[in-house]
N, C-alpha and C positions, 0 to 999 in steps of 0.2 A: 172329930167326927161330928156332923153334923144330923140332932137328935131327926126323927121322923114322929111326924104329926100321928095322935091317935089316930086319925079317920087315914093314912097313909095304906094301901097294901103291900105285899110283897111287890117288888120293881115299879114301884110310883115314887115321884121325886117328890119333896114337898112340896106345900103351895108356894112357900117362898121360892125357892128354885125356880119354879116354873114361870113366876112371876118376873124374876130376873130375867130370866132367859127372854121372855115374852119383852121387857122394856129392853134388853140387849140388841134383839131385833130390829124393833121399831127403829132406838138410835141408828143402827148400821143403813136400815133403809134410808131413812130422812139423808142421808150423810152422802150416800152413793145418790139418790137421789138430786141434789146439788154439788153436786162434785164438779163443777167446771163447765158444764155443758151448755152455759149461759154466758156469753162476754156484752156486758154491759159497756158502752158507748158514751163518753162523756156529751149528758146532750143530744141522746140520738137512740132511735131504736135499736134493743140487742141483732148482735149479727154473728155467723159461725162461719169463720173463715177457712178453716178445714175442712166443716163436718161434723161428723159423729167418730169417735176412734181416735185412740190415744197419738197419732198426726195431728189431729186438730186440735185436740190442747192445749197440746206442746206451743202449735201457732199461736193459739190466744194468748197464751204467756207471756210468745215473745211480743205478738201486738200491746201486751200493756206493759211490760217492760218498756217498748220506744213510745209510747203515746208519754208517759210520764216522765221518760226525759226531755220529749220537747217540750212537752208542758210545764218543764221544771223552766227550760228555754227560757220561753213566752212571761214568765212569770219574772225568770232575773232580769229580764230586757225591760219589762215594765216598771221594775224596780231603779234601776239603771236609768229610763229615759221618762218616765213620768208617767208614760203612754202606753198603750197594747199596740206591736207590731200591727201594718196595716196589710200584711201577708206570711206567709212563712219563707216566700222565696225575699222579702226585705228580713228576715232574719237570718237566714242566709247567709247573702251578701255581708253582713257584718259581722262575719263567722263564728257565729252559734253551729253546731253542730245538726246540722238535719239527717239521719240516715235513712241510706238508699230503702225501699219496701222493694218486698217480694214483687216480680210480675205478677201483674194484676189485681194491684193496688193504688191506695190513692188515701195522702193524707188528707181531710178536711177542716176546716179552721174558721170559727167564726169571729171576725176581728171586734165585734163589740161586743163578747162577752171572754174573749180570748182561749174559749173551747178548740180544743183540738180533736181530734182523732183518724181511725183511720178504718178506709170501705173499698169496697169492691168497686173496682171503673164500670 
């Protein structure tokens, strides 16, 4: 049991309590607050290719789930040839795995710093 402060009345929680409760809050705010509703863009302004609503999350997810496998790509190719690919359809061709995007997408890829990602057509 947890005692109650002198200055407490009948059905008042202590200060601590409330204080908890009050910083329990705030956390759960801050936390929903950032929860996903932001996809940062290797290199490139955020963008929501959903929307707003648990559809569009899910999407973000998977857009960086495949951004960082090609970028895993891009990266062994480099390792591999010395070089940064001078496109993603030349890595490609030397089959590296590039998967298909949803209609109405579009992977982008800057060859001299070898960012990838992916945007809306």
């Amino acid at each position: 049991m947890i005692p109650r402060s002198r200055n407490a009345t009948a059905g008042q929680a202590p200060r601590f309590a409330r204080a908890v409760t009050a910083a329990g809050a705030l956390l759960l705010a801050a936390f929903l607050a950032g929860c996903g509703m932001v996809d940062e863009r290797v290199g490139a302004p955020p963008f929501h290719p959903g929307g707003v609503g648990w559809e569009g999350v899910t999407e973000q997810a998977e857009f960086r789930r495949i951004v960082r496998m090609v970028q895993g790509s891009v990266n062994e190719f480099e390792d591999k040839q010395g070089r940064l690919p001078d496109s993603l359809t030349e890595l490609s061709l030397l089959g590296y795995g590039i998967p298909a995007l949803k209609k109405g997408y579009r992977y982008w890829y800057d060859p001299r710093s070898g960012a990838v990602g992916v945007e809306r057509k």
